[in-house]
BAMARKOL-745135 format. One record per atom (N, C-alpha, C, O): residue number from 0; residue in one letter; chain; x, y, z. Coordinates in nm, 4 decimals. Example, Ala and Ser with C-alpha at 12.3 -4.5 7.8 and 13.67 -1.06 7.14 Angstrom:
<nodes>
{k:0	r:A	c:A	xx:1.3190	yy:-0.5690	zz:0.7800}
{k:0	r:A	c:A	xx:1.2300	yy:-0.4500	zz:0.7800}
{k:0	r:A	c:A	xx:1.3200	yy:-0.3300	zz:0.7800}
{k:0	r:A	c:A	xx:1.4236	yy:-0.3319	zz:0.8465}
{k:1	r:S	c:A	xx:1.2850	yy:-0.2250	zz:0.7080}
{k:1	r:S	c:A	xx:1.3670	yy:-0.1060	zz:0.7140}
{k:1	r:S	c:A	xx:1.2900	yy:0.0030	zz:0.7870}
{k:1	r:S	c:A	xx:1.3409	yy:0.1138	zz:0.8039}
</nodes>
This chain:
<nodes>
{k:0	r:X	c:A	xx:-10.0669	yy:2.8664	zz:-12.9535}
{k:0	r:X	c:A	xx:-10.1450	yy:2.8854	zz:-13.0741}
{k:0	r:X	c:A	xx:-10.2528	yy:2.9904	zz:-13.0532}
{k:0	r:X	c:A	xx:-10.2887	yy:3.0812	zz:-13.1282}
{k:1	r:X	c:A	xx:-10.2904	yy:2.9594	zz:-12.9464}
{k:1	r:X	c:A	xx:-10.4201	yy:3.0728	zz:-12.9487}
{k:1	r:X	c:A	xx:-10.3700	yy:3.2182	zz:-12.9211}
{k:1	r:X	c:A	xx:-10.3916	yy:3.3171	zz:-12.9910}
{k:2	r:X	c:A	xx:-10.2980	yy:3.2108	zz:-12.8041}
{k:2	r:X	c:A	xx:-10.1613	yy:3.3754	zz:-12.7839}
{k:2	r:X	c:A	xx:-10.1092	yy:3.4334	zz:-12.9593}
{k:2	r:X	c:A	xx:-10.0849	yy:3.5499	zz:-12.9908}
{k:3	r:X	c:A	xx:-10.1046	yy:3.3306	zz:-13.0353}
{k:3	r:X	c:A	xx:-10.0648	yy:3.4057	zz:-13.1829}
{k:3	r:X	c:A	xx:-10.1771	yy:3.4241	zz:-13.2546}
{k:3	r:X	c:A	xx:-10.1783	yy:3.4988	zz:-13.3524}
{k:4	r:X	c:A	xx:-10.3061	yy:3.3431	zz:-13.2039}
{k:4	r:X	c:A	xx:-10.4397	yy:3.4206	zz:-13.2959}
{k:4	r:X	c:A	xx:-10.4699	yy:3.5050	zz:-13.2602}
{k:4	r:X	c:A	xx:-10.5284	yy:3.5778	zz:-13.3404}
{k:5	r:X	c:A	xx:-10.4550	yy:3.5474	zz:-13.1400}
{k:5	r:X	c:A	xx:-10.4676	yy:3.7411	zz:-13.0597}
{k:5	r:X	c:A	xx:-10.3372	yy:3.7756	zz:-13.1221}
{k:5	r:X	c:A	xx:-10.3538	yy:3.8509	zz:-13.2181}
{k:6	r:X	c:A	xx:-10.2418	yy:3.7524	zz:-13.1047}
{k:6	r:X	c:A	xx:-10.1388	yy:3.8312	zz:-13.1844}
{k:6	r:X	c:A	xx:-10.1798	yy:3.9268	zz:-13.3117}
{k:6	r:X	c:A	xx:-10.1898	yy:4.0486	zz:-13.3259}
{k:7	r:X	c:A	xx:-10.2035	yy:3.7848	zz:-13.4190}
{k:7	r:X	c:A	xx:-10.1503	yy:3.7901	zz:-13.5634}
{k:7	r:X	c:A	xx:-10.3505	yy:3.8660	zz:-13.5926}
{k:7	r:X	c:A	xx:-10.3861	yy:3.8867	zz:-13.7086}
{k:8	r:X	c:A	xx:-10.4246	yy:3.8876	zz:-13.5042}
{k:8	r:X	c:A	xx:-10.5650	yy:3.9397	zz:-13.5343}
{k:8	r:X	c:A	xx:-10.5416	yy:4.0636	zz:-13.5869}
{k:8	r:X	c:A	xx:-10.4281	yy:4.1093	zz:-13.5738}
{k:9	r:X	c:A	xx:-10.6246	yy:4.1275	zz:-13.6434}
{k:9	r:X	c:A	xx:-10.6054	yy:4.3083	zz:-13.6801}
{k:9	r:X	c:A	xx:-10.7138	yy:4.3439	zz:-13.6053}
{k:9	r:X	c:A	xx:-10.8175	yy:4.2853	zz:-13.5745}
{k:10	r:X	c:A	xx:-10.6529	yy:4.4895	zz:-13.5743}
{k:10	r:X	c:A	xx:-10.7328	yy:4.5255	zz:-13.4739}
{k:10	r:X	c:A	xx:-10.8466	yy:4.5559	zz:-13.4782}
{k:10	r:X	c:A	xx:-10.8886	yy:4.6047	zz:-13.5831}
{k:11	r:X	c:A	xx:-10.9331	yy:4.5380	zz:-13.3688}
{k:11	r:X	c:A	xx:-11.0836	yy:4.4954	zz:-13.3727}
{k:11	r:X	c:A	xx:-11.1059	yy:4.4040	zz:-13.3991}
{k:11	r:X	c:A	xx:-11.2063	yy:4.3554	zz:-13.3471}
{k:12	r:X	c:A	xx:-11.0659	yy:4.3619	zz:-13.4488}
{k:12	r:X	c:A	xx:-11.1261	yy:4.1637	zz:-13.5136}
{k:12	r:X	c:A	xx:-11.1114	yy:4.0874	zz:-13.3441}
{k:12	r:X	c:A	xx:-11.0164	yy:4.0900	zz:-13.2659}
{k:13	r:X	c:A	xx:-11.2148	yy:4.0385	zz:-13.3348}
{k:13	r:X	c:A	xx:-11.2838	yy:3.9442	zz:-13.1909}
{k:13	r:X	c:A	xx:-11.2318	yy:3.8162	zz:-13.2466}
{k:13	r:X	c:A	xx:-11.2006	yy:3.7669	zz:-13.3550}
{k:14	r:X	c:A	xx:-11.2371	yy:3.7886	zz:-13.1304}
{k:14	r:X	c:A	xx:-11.1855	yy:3.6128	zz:-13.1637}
{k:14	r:X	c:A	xx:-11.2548	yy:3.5232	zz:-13.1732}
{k:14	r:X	c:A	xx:-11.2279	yy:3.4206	zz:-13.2356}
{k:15	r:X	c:A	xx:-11.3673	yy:3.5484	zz:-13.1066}
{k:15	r:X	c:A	xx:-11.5436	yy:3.4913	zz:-13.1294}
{k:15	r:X	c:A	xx:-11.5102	yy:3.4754	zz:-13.3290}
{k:15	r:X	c:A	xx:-11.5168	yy:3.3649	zz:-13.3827}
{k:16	r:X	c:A	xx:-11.4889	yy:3.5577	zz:-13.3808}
{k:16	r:X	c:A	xx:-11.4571	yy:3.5470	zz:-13.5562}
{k:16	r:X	c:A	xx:-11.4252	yy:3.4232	zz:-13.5989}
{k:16	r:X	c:A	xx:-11.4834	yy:3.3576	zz:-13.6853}
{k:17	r:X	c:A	xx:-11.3078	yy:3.3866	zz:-13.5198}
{k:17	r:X	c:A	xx:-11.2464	yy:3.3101	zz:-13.5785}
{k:17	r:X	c:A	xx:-11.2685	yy:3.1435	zz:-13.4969}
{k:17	r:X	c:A	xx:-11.2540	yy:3.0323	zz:-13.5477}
{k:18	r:X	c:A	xx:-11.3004	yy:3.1735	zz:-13.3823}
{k:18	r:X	c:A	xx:-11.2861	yy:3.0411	zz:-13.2879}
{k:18	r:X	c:A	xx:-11.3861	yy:3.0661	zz:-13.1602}
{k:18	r:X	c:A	xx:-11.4692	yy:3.1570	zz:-13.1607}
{k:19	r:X	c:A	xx:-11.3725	yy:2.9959	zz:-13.0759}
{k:19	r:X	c:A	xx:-11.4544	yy:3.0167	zz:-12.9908}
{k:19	r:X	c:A	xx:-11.3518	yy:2.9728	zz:-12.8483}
{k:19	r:X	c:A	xx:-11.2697	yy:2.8814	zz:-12.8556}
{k:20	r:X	c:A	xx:-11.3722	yy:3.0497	zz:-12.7299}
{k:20	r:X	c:A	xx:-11.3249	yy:3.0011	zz:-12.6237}
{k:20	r:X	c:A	xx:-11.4262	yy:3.0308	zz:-12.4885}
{k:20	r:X	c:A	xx:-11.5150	yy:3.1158	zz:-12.4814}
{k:21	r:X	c:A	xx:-11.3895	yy:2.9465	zz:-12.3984}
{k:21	r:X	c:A	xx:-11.4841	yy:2.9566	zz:-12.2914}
{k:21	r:X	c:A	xx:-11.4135	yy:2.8325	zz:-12.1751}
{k:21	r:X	c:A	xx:-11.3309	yy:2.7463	zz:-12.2053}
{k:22	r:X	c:A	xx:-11.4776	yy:2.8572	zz:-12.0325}
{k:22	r:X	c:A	xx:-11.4256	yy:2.8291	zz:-11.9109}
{k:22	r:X	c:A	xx:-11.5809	yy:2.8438	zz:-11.8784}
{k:22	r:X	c:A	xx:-11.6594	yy:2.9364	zz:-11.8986}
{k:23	r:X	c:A	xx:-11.5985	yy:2.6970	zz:-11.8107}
{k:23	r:X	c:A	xx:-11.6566	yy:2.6889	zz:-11.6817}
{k:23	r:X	c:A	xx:-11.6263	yy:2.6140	zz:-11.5800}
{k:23	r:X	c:A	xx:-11.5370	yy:2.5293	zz:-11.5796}
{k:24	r:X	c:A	xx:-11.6956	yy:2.6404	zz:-11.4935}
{k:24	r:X	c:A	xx:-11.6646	yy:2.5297	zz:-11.3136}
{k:24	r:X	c:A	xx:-11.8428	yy:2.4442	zz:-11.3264}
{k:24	r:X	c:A	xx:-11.9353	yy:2.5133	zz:-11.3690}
{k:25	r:X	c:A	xx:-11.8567	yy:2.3668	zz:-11.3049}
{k:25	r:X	c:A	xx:-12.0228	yy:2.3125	zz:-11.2966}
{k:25	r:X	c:A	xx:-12.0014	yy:2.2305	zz:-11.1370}
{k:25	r:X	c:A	xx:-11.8940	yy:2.2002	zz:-11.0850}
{k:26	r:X	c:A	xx:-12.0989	yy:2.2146	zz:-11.0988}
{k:26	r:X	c:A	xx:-12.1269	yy:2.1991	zz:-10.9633}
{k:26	r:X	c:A	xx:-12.2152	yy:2.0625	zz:-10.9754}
{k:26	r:X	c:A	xx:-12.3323	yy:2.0986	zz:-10.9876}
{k:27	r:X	c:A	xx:-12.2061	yy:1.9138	zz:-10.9768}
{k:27	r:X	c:A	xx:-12.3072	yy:1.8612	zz:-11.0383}
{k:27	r:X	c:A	xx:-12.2697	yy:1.7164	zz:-10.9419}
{k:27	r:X	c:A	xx:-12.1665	yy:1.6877	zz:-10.8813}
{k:28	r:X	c:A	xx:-12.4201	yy:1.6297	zz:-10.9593}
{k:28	r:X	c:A	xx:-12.3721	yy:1.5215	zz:-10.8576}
{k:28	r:X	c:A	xx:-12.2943	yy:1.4147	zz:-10.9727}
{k:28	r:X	c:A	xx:-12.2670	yy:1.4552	zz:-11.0857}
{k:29	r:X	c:A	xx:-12.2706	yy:1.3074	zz:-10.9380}
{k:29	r:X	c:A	xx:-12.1484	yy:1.2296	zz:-10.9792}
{k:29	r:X	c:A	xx:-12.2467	yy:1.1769	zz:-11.1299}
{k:29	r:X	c:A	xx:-12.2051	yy:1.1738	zz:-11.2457}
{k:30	r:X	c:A	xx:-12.4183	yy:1.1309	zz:-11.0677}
{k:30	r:X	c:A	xx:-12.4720	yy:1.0983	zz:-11.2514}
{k:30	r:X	c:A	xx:-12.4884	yy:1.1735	zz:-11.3341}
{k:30	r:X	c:A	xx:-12.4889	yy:1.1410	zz:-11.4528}
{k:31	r:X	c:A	xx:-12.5076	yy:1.3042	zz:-11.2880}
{k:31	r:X	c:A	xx:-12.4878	yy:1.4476	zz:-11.4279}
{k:31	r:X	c:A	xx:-12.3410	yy:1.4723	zz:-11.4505}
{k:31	r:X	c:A	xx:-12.3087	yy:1.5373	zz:-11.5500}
{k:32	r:X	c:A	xx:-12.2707	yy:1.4377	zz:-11.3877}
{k:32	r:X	c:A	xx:-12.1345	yy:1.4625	zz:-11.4563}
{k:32	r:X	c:A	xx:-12.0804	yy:1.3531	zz:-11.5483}
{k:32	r:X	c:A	xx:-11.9790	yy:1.3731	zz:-11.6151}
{k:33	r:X	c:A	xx:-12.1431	yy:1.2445	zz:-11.5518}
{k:33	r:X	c:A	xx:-12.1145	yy:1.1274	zz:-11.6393}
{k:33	r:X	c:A	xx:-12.2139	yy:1.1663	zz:-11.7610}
{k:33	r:X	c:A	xx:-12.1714	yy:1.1573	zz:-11.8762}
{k:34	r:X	c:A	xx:-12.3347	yy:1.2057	zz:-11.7379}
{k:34	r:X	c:A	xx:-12.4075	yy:1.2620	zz:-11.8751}
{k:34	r:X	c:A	xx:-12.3041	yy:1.3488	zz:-11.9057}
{k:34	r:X	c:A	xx:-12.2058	yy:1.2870	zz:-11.9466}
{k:35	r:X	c:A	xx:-12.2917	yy:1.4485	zz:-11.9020}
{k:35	r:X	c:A	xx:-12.2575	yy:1.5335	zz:-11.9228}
{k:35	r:X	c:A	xx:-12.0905	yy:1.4698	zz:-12.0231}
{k:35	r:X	c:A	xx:-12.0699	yy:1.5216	zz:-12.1329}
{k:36	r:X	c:A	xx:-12.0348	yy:1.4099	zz:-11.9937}
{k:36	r:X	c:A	xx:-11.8660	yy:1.3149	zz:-12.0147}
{k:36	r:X	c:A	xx:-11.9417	yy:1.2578	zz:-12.1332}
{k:36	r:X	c:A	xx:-11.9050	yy:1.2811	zz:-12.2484}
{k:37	r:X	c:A	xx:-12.0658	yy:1.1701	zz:-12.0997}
{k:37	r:X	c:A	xx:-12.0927	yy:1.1354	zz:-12.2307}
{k:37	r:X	c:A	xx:-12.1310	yy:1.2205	zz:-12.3861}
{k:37	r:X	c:A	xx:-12.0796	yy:1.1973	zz:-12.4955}
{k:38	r:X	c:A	xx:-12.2265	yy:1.3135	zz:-12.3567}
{k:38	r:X	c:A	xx:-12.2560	yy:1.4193	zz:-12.4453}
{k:38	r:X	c:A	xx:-12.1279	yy:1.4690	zz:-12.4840}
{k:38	r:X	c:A	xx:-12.1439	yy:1.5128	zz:-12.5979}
{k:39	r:X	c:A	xx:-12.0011	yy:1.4863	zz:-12.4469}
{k:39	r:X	c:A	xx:-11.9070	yy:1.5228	zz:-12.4985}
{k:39	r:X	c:A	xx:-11.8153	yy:1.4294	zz:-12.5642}
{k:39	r:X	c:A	xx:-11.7579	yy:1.4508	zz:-12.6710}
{k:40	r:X	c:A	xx:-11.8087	yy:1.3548	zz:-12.5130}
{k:40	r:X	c:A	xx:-11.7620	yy:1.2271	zz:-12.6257}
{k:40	r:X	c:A	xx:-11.8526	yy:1.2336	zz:-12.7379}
{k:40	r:X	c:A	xx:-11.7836	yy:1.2049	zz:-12.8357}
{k:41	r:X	c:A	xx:-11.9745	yy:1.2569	zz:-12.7764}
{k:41	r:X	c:A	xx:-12.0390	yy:1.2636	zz:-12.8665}
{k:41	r:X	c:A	xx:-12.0202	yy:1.3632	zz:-12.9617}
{k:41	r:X	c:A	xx:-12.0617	yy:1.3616	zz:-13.0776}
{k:42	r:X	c:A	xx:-11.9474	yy:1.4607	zz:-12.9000}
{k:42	r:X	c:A	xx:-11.9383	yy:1.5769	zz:-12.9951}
{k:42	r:X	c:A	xx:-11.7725	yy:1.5088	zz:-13.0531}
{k:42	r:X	c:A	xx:-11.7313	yy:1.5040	zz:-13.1690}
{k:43	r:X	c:A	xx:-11.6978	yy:1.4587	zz:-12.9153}
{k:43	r:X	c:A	xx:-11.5364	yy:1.4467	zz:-12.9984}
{k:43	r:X	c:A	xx:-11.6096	yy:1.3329	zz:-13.1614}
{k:43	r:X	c:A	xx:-11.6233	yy:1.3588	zz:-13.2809}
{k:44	r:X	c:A	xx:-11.6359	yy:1.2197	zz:-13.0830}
{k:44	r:X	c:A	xx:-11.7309	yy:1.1047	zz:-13.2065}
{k:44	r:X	c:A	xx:-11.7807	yy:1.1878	zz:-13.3088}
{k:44	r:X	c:A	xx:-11.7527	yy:1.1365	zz:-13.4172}
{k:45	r:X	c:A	xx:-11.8536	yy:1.3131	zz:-13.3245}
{k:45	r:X	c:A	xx:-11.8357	yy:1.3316	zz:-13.4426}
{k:45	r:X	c:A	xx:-11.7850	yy:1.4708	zz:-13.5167}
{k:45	r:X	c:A	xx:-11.8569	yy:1.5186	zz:-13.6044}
{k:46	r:X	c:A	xx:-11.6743	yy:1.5283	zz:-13.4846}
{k:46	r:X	c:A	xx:-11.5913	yy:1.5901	zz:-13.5145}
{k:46	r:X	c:A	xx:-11.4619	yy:1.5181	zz:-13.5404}
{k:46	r:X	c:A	xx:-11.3646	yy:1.5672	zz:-13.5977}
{k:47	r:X	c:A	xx:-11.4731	yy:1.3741	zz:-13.4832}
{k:47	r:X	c:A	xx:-11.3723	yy:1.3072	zz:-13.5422}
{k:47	r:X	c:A	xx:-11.3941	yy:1.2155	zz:-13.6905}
{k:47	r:X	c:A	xx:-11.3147	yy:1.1620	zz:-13.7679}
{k:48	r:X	c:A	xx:-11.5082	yy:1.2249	zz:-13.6869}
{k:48	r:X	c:A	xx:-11.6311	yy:1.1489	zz:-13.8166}
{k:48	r:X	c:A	xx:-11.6341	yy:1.2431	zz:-13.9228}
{k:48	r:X	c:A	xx:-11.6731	yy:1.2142	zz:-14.0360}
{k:49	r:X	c:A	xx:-11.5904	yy:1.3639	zz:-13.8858}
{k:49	r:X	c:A	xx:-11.5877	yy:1.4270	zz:-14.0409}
{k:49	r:X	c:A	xx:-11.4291	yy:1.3976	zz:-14.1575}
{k:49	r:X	c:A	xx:-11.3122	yy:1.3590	zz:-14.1544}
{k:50	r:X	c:A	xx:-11.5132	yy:1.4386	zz:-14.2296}
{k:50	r:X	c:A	xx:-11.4410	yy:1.3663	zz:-14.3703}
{k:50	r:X	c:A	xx:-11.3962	yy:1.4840	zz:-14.4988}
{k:50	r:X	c:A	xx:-11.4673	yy:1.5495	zz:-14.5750}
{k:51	r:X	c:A	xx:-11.2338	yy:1.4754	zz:-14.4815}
{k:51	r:X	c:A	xx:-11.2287	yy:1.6248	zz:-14.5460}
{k:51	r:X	c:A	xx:-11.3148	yy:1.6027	zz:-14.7269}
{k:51	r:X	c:A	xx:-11.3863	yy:1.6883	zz:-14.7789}
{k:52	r:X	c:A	xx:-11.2775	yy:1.4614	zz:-14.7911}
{k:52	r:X	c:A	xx:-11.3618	yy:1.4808	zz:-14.9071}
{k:52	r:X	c:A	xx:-11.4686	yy:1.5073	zz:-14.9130}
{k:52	r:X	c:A	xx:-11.5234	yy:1.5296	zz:-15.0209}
{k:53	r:X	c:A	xx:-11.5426	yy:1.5138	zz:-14.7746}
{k:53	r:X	c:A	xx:-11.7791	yy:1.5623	zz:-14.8346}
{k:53	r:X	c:A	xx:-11.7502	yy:1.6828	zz:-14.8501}
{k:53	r:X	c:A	xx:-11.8331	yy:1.7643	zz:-14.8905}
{k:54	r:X	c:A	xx:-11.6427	yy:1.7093	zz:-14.8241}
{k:54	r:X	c:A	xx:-11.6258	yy:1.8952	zz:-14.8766}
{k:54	r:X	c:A	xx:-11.6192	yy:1.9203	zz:-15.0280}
{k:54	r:X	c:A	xx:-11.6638	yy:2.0173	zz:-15.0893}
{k:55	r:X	c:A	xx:-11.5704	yy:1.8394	zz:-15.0638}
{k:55	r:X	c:A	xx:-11.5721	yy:1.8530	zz:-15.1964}
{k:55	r:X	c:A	xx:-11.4643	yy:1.9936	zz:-15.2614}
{k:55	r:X	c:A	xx:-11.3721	yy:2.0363	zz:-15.1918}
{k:56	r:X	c:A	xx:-11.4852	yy:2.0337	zz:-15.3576}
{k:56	r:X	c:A	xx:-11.3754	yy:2.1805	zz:-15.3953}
{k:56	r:X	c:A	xx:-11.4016	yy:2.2706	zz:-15.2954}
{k:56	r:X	c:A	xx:-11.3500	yy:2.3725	zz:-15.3414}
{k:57	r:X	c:A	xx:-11.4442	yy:2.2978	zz:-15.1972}
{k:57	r:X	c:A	xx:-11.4531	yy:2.3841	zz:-15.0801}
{k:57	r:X	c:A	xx:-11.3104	yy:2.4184	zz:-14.9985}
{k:57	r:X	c:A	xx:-11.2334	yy:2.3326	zz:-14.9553}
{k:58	r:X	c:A	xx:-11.2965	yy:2.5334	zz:-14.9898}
{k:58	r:X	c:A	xx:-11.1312	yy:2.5652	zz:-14.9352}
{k:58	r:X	c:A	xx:-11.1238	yy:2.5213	zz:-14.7976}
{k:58	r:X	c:A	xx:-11.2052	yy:2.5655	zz:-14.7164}
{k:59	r:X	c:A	xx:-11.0430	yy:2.4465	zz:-14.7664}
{k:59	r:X	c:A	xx:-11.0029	yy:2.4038	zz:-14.6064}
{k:59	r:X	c:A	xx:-10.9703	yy:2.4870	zz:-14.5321}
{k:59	r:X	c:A	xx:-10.8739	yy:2.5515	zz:-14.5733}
{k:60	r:X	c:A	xx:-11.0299	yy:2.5332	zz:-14.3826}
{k:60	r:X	c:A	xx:-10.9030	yy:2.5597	zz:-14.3073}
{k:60	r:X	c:A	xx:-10.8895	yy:2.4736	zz:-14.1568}
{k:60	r:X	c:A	xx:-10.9819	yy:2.4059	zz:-14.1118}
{k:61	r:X	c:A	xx:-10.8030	yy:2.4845	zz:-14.1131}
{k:61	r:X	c:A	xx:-10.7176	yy:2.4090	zz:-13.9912}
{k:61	r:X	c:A	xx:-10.8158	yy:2.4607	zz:-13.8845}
{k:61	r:X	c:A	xx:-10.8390	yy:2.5804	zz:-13.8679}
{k:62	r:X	c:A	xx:-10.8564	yy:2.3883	zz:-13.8328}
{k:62	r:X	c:A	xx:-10.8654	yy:2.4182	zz:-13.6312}
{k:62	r:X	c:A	xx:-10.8465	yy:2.3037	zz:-13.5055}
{k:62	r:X	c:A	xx:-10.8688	yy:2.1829	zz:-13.5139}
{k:63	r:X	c:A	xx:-10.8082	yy:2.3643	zz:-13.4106}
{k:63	r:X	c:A	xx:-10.7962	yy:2.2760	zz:-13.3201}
{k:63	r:X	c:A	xx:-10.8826	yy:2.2768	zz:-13.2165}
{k:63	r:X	c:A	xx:-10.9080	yy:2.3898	zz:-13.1748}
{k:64	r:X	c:A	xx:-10.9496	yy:2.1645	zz:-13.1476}
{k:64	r:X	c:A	xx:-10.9939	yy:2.1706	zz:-13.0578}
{k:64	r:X	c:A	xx:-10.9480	yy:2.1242	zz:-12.9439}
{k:64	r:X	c:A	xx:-10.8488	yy:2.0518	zz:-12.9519}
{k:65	r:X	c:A	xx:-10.9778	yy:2.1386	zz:-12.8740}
{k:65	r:X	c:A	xx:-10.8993	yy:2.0972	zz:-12.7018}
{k:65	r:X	c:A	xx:-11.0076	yy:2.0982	zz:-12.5905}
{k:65	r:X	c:A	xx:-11.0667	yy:2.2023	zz:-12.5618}
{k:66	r:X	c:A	xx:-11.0306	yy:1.9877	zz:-12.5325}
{k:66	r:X	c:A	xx:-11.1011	yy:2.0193	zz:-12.4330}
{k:66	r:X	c:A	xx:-11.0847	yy:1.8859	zz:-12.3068}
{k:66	r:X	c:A	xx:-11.0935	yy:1.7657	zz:-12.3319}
{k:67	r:X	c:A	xx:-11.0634	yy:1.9371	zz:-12.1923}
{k:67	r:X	c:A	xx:-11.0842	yy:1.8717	zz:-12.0685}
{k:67	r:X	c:A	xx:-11.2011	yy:1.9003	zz:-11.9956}
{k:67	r:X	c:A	xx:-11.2787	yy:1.9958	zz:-11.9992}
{k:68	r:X	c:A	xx:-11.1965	yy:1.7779	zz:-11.9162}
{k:68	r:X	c:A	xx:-11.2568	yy:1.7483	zz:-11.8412}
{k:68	r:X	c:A	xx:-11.2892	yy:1.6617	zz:-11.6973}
{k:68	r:X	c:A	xx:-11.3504	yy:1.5559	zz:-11.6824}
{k:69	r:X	c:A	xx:-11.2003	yy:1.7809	zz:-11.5645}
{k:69	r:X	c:A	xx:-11.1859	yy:1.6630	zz:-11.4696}
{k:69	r:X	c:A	xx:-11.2576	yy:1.7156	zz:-11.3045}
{k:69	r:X	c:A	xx:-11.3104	yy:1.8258	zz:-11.2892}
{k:70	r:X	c:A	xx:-11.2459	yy:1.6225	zz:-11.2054}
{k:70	r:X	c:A	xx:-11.3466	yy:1.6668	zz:-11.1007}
{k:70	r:X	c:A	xx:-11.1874	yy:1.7581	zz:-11.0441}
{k:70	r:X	c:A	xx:-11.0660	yy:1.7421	zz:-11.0566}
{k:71	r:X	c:A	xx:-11.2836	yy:1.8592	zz:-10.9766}
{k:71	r:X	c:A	xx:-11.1598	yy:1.9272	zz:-10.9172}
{k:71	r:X	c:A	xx:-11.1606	yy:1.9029	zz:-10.7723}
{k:71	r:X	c:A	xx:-11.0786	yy:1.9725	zz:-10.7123}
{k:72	r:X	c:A	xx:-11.2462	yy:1.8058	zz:-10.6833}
{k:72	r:X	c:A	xx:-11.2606	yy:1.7999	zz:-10.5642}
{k:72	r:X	c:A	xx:-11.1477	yy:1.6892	zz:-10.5279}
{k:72	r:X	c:A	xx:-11.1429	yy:1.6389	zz:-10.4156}
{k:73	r:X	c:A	xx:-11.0783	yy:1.6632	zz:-10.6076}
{k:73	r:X	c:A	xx:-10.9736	yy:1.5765	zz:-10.5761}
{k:73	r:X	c:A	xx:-10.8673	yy:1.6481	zz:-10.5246}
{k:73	r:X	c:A	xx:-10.7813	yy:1.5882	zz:-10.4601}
{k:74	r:X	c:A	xx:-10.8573	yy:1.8104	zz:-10.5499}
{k:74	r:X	c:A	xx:-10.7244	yy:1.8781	zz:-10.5334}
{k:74	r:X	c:A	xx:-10.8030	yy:1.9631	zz:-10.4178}
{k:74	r:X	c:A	xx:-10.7970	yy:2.0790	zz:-10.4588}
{k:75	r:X	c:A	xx:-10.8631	yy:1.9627	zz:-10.3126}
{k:75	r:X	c:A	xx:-10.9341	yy:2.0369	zz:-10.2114}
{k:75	r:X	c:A	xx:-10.8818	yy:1.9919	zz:-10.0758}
{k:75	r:X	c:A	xx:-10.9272	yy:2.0412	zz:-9.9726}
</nodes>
């Protein structure tokens, strides 16, 4: 999906436009990485809490989000 939003883009159009993407590594001890797990459940909690009717006649469009989150010192 995202390989066809660079596709189907015209040229010059950034993808920052339309969506957002990003990669990090964080370095953190085991209780900031559980904050951190939690604050993001908070965002899935309420992006899953929205409600297409408070939109009211407002035109829809589709997005997906995706996001993980795992220790990588398990594969070292």
């Amino acid at each position: 999906e995202l390989l066809r939003l660079v596709d189907v883009g015209e040229p010059g159009e950034k993808l920052e436009e339309e969506g957002l993407l990003s990669y990090i590594e964080m370095h953190l001890p085991q209780k900031n990485a559980e904050v951190v797990r939690e604050k993001l459940k908070e965002v899935l909690e309420y992006l899953e809490s929205l409600d297409e009717d408070e939109f009211g006649d407002e035109e829809l469009r589709k997005f997906r989000f995706t996001m993980a989150l795992y220790p990588l010192d398990r594969f070292e």
